[in-house]
C-alpha positions as CSV (number, residue, x, y, z in Angstrom):
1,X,0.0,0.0,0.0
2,X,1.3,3.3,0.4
3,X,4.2,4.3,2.7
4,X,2.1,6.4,5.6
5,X,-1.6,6.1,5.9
6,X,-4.0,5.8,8.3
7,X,-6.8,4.5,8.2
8,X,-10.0,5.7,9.7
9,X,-13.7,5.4,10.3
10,X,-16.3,7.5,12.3
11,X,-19.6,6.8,13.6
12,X,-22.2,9.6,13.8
13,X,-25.4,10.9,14.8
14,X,-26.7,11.4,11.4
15,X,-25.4,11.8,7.7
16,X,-25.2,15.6,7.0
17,X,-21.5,16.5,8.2
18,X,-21.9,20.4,8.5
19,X,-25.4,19.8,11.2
20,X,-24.4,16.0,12.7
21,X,-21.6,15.1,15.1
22,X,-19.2,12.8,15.8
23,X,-20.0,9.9,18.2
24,X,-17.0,7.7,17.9
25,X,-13.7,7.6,16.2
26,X,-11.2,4.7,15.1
27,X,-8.3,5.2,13.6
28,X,-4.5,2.8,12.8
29,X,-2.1,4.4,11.5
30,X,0.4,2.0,8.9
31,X,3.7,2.8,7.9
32,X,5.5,1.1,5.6
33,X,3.4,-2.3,5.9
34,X,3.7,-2.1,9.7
35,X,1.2,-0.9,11.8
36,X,2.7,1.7,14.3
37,X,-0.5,3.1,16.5
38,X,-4.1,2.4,17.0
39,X,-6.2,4.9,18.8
40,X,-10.2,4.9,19.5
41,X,-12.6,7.0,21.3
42,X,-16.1,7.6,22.2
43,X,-16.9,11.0,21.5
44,X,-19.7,13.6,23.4
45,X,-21.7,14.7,20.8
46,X,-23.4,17.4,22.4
47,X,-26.5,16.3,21.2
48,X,-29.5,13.7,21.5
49,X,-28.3,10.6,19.5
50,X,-31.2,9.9,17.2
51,X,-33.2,5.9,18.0
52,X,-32.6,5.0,14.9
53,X,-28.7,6.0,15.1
54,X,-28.5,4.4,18.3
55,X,-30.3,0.9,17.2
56,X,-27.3,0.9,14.0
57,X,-24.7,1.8,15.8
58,X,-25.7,0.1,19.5
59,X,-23.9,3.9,21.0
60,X,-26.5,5.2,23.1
61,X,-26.8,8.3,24.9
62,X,-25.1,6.9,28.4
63,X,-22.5,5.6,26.8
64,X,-21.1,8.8,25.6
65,X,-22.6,11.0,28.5
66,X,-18.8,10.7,30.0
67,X,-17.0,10.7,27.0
68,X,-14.5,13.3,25.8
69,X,-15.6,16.2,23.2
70,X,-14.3,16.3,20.0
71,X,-12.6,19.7,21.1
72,X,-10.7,17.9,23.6
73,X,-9.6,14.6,21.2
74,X,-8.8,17.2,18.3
75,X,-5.1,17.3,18.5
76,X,-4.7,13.8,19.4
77,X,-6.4,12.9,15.9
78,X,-4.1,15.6,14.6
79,X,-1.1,13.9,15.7
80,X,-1.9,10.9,14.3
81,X,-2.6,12.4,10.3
82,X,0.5,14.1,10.7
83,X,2.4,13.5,7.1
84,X,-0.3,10.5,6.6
85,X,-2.9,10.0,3.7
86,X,-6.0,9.9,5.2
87,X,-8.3,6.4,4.0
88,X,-11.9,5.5,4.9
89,X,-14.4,4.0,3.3
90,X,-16.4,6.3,1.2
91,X,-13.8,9.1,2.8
92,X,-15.9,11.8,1.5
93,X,-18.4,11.0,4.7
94,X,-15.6,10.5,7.1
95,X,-13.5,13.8,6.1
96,X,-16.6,16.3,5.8
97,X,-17.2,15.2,9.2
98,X,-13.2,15.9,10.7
99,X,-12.8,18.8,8.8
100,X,-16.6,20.1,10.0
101,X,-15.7,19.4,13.5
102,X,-12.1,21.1,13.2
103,X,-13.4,24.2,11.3
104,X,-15.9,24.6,14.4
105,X,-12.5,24.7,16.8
106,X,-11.1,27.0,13.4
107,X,-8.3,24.3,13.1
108,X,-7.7,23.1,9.6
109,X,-6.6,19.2,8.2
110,X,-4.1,19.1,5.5
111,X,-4.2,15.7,4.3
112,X,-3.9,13.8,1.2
113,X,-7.1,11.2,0.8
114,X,-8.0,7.9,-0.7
115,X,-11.5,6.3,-0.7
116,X,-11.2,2.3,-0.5
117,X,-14.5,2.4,-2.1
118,X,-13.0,4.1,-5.1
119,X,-10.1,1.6,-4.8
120,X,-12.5,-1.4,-4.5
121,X,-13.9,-0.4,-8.2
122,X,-10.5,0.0,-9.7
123,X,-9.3,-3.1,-8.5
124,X,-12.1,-5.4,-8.4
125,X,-14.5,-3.7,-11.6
126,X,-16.3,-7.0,-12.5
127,X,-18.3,-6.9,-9.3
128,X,-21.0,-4.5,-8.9
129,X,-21.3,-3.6,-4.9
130,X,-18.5,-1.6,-3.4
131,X,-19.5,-0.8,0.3
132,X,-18.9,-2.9,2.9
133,X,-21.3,-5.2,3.3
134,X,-20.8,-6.4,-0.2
135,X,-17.0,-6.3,0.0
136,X,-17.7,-8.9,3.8
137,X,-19.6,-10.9,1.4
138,X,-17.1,-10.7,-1.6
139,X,-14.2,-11.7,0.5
140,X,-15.9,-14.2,3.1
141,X,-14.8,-11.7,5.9
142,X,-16.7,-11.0,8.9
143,X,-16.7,-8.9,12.2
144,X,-18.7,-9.1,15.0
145,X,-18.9,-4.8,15.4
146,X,-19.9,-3.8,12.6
147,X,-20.7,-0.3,12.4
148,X,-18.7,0.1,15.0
149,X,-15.8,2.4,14.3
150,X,-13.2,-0.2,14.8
151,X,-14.6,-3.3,13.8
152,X,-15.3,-1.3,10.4
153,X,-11.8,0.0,10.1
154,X,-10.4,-3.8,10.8
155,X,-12.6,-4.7,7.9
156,X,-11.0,-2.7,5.4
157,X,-7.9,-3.5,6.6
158,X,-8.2,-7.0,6.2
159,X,-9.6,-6.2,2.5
160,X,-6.4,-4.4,2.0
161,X,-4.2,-7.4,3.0
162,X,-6.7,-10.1,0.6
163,X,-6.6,-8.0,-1.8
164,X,-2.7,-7.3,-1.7
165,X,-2.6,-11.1,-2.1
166,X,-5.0,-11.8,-4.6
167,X,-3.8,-9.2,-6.9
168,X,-0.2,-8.4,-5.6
169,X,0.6,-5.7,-3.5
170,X,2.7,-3.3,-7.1
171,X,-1.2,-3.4,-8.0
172,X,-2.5,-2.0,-5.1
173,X,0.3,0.3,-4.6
174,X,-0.1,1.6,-8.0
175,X,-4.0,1.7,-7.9
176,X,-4.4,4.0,-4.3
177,X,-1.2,6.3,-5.7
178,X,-3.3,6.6,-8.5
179,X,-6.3,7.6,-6.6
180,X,-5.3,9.7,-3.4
181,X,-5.0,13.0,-5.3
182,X,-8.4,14.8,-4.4
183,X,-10.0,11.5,-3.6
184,X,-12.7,13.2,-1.1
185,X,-14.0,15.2,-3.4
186,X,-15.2,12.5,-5.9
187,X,-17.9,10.7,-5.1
188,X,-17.3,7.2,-4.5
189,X,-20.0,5.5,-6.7
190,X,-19.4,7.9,-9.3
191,X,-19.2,5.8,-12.5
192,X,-18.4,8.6,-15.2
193,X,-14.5,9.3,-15.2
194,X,-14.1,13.1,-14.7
195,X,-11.7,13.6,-17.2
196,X,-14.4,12.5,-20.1
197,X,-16.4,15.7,-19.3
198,X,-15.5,17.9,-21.3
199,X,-14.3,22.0,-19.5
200,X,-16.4,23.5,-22.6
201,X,-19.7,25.4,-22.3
202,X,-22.7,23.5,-21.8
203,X,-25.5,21.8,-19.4
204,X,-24.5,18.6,-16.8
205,X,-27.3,16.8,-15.4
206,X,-26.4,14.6,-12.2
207,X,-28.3,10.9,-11.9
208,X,-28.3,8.6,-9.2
209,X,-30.0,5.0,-9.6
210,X,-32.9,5.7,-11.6
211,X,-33.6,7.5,-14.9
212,X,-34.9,11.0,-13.7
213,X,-31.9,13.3,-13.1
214,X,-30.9,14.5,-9.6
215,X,-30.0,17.8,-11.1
216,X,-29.4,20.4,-13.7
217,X,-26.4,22.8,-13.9
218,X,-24.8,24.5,-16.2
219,X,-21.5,26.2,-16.9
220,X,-19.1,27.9,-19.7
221,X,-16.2,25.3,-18.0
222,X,-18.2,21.9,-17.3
223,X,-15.9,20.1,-16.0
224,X,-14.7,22.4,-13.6
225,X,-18.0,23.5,-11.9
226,X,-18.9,20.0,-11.5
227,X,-15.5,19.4,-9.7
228,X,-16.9,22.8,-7.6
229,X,-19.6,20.9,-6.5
230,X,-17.7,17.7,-5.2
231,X,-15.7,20.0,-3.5
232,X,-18.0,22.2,-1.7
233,X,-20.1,19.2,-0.7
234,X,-17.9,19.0,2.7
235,X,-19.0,22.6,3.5
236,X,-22.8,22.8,2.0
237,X,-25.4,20.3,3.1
238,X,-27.7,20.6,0.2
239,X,-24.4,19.7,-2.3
240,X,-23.6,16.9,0.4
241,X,-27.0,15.4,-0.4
242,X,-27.2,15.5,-4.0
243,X,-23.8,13.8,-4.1
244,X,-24.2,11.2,-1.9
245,X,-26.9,9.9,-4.2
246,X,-25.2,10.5,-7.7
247,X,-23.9,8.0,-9.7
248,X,-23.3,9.4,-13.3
249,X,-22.8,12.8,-15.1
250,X,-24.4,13.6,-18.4
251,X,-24.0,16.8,-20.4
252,X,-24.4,18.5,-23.7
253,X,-22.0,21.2,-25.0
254,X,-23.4,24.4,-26.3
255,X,-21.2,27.1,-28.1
256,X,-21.7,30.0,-25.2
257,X,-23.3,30.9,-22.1
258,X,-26.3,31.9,-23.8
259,X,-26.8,28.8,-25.0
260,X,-25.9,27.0,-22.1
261,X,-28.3,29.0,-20.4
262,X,-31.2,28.4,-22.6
263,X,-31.0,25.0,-22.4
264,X,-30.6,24.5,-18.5
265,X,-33.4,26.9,-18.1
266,X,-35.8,24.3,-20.5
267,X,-34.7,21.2,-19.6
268,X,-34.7,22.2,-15.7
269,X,-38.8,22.9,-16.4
270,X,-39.3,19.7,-18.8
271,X,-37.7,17.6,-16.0
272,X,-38.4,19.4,-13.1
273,X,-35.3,17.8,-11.2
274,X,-35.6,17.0,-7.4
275,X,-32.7,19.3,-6.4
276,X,-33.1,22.2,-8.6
277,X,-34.8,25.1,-6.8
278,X,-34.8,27.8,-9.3
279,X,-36.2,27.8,-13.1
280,X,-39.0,25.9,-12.2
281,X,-41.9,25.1,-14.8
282,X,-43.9,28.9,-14.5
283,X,-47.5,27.2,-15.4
284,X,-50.1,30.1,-15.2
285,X,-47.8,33.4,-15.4
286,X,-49.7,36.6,-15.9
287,X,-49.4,39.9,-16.0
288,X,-51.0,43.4,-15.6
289,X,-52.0,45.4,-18.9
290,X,-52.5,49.4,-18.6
291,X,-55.4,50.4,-20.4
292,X,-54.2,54.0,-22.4
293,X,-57.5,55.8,-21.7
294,X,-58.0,57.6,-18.2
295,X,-61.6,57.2,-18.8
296,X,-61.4,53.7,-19.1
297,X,-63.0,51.5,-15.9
298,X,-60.9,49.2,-15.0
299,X,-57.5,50.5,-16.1
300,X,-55.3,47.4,-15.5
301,X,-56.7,43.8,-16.7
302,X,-54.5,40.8,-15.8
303,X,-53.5,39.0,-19.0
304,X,-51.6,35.7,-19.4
305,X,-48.4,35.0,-20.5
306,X,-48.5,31.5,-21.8
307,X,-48.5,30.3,-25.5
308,X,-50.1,32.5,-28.1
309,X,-49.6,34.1,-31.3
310,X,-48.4,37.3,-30.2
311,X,-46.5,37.5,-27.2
312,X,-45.8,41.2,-27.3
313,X,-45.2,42.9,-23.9
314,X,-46.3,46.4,-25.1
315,X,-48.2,48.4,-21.8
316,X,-48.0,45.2,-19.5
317,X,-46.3,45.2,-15.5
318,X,-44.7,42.3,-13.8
319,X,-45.0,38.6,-14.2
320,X,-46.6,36.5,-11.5
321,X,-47.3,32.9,-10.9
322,X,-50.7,33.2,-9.9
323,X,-53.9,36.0,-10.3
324,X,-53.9,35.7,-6.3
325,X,-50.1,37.1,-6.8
326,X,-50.4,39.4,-8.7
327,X,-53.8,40.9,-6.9
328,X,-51.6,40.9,-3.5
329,X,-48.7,42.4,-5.8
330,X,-51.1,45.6,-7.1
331,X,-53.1,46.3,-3.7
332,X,-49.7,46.6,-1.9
333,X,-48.6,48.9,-4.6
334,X,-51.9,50.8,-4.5
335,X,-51.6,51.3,-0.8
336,X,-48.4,52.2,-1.5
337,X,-49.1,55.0,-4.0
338,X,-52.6,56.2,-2.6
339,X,-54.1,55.2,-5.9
340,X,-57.8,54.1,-6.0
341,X,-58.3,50.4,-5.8
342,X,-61.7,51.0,-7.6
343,X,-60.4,52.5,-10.5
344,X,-57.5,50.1,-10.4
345,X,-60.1,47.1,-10.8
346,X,-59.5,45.9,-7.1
347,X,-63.0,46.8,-6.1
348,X,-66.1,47.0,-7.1
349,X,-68.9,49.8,-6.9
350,X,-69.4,53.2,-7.9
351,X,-68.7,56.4,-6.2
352,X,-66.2,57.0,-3.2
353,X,-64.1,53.5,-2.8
354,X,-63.5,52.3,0.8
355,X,-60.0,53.8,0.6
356,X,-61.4,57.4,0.1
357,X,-62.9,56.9,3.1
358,X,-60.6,56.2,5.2
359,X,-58.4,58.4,3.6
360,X,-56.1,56.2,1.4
361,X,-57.1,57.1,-1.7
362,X,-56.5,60.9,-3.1
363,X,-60.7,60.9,-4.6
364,X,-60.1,60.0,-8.2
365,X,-63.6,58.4,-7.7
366,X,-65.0,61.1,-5.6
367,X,-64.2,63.9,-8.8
368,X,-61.2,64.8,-5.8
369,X,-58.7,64.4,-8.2
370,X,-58.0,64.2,-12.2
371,X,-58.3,61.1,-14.1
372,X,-55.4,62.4,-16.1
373,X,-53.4,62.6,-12.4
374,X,-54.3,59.5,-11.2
375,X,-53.1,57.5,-14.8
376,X,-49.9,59.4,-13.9
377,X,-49.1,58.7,-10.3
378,X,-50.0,54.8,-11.9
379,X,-47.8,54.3,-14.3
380,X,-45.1,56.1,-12.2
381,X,-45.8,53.5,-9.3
382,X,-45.5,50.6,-12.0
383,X,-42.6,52.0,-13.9
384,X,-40.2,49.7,-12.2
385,X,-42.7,46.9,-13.3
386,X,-43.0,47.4,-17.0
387,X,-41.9,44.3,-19.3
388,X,-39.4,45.5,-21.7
389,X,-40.9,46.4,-25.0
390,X,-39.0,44.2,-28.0
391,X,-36.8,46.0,-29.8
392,X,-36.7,45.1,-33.3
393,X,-39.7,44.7,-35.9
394,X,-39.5,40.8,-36.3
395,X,-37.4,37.8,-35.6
396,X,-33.6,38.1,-34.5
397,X,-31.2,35.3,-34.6
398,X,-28.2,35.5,-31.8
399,X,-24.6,33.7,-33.3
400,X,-22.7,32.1,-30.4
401,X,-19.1,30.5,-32.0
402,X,-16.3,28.5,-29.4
403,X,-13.2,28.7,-31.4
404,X,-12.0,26.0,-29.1
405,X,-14.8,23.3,-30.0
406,X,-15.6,24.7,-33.6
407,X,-19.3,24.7,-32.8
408,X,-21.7,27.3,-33.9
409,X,-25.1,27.9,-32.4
410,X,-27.9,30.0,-33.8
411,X,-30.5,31.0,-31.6
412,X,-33.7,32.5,-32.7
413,X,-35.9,34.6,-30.9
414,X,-39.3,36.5,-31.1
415,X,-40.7,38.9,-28.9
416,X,-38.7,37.2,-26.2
417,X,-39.8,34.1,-26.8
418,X,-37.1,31.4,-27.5
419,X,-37.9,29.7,-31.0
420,X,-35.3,27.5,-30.9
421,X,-31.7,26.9,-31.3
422,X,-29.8,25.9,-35.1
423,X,-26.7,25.4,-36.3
424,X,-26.5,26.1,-39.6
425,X,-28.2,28.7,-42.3
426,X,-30.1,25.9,-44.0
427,X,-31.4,25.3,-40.7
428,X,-32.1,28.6,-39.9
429,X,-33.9,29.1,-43.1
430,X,-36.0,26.1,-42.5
431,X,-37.2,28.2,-39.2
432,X,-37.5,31.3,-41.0
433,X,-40.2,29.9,-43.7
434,X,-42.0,27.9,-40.6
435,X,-45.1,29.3,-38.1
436,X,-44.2,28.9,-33.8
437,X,-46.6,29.5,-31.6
438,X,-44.8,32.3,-29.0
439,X,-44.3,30.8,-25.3
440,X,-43.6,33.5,-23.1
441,X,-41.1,32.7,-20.6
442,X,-39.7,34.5,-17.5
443,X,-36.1,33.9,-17.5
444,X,-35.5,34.1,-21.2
445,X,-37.0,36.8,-20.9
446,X,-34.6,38.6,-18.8
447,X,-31.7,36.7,-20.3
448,X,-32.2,38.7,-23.1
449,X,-33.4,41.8,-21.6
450,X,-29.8,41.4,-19.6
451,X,-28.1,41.1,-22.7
452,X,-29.5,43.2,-25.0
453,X,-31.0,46.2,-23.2
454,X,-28.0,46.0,-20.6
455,X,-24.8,48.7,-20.7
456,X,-22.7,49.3,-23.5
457,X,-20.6,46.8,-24.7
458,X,-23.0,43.7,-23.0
459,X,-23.1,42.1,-26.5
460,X,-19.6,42.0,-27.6
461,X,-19.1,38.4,-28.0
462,X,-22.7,38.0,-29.6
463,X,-23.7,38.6,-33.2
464,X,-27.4,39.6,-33.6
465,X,-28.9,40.0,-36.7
466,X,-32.6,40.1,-38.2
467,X,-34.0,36.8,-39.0
């Protein structure tokens, strides 16, 4: 095996290493084939031990009662990873925890890592099951504490030495060298080998067992944000729980950010991925029209902004998911502004509103102010509001090019409406002579309201021209 290691396991009151703590720790340190220390502890949590916890492990809450903190076992643990690799099985769990614990003490680990669950799938890849209960049944092994921290830590040792026999110990040497640079911050079941994703612009989308994907990211380096996330997964609980259930990458190269954009923001709403939070399907968004006239009764109607024909934005104020949204959004505003919910369609009657009356409205309805005003002091209350008008008299086409790929990517808008994406001009002629039906959508929306109706100089790397 290697020339220093040690090799560790932890038992816990829970999974999620930045809000659970440390009930136990085992640890043997090996150097060069001999082992030189063995150390183990109960740990104080500080907290309840969960039933469930306690039934796996058989640590309940008495036996650690009298047990030492982890503040107080911290530099004994040190002292033992001094100039080791640290090992566990599926490490990522084990190291989130120590470096968790140490960062609450504001001590810091500097250790070099190797998961034996990784090593178990480079050395033994024709079997399918890699934790320890498959690797006890692989090997005929057995203990008599397992998940216990020791009895678990034995285990893989006594893998170590089987499969040192079995496959000679050059093989095993040369597989965990292999494997101990930045070990804890691949997942251990990850099947797809990093280096095949490609550091190009484009969309990843996570899977764990099934065929629905975990989640959708997306980046103008791939293969470095997706490294980002294995990384910060120590640190952030949410990226601790996607990864502990992913087992493959997938992704599809675009030619920009745009692009890259546009296509996590659709496919994030056709999946509707368990982990994704944001660009969510937006099923029933509306919006408020202004009626021109002062004379007109009411002067906003809420419109929708699904498919249509036309999906122009001309005289129309925010986008909501709901009408119960947007009816909260425009009686806070008239509240806000002293306008006259009456007038504004919130109420209905004739004569002095409600608001008059109690002296929130300035009287358009009473004939105590102009209708004229009143249109004024609205549209100056929605001004912040107001969907962008679009800018150009028809179809526009947006040229993304990656000199390092070669690939091209057309996309081809309308009224802010995404048409679609082509990649050559026969292809983009075949769009031009064909009818789409316009489906509003929020993000692309402001996508392209960031990018084309942003500062000077936003557009630089894009070539828009009239389709």
């Amino acid at each position: 095996m290697l020339p220093c290691f040690v090799m560790l396991d932890l038992e816990t009151t829970g999974g999620n290493a930045t809000r659970d703590r440390i009930t136990e720790i085992a640890a043997v340190r090996v150097e060069n084939g001999v082992e030189t220390a063995r150390w183990s502890t109960l740990v104080n949590p500080q907290c309840r031990i969960p039933p469930f916890i306690q039934s796996l492990t058989g640590i309940t809450d008495e036996m650690v009662e009298n047990a030492p903190t982890f503040a107080s076992v911290a530099n004994d643990l040190l002292a033992l990873l001094d100039g080791a690799v640290f090992i566990a099985h599926n490490v990522r769990f084990d190291h989130g925890f120590v470096i968790n614990e140490l960062a609450r003490l504001e001590k810091t680990l500097k250790a070099k890592t190797l998961c034996t669950v990784r090593l178990s799938r480079k050395l033994y890849p024709q079997h399918k099951g890699h934790g320890l209960d498959a690797i006890l049944l692989r090997h005929g092994l057995t203990t008599q504490a397992r998940h216990r921290a020791m009895g678990d830590v034995d285990v893989v040792l006594q893998w170590l030495k089987i499969a040192a026999a079995e496959l000679g110990d050059d093989t095993v040497r040369r597989a965990a060298s292999e494997l101990v640079q930045g070990s804890a911050s691949i997942p251990p079941l990850l099947e797809t080998p990093i280096e095949d994703i490609p550091d190009t612009p484009g969309v990843y989308v996570f899977y764990g067992d099934g065929p629905l994907p975990l989640y959708v990211g997306k980046s103008i380096h791939m293969r470095t944000r997706v490294l980002s996330h294995f990384q910060a997964s120590a640190k952030v609980a949410r990226e601790m729980r996607i990864l502990t259930e992913i087992r493959r990458v997938e992704w599809h190269e675009t030619a920009g950010e745009l692009g890259a954009l546009l296509l996590e923001s659709r496919l994030v709403k056709e999946w509707q991925p368990l982990h994704n939070r944001q660009l969510r399907r937006e099923r029933a968004l509306c919006s408020w029209r202004l009626i021109e006239s002062d004379q007109q009764r009411p002067l906003l109607t809420l419109v929708g902004l699904g498919e249509r024909e036309s999906a122009g934005t001309d005289n129309l104020y925010g986008a909501y998911r709901s009408k119960r949204q947007a009816t909260d959004a425009l009686r806070l505003l008239c509240e806000a502004n002293a306008l006259c919910p009456q007038t504004l369609g919130l109420e209905a009657g004739k004569g002095p509103c409600f608001s008059y009356q109690i002296g929130k409205c300035r009287g358009v309805c009473a004939g105590r102010e102009s209708a004229a005003l009143h249109l004024v002091r609205l549209r100056m209350a929605l001004a912040a509001q107001r969907l962008q008008t679009w800018p150009f008299k028809g179809r526009i086409g947006i040229r993304e090019h990656h000199p390092g790929t070669g690939r091209t990517d057309i996309h081809v808008f309308e009224q802010w409406c995404h048409l679609a994406t082509v990649h050559d001009e026969e292809a983009l002629h075949d769009l031009s002579e064909s009818r789409v039906s316009l489906a509003f959508d929020l993000d692309t929306y402001r996508m392209l309201v960031k990018r084309l109706c942003g500062p000077s100089g936003r557009t630089q790397t894009l070539a828009v021209f009239p389709v």
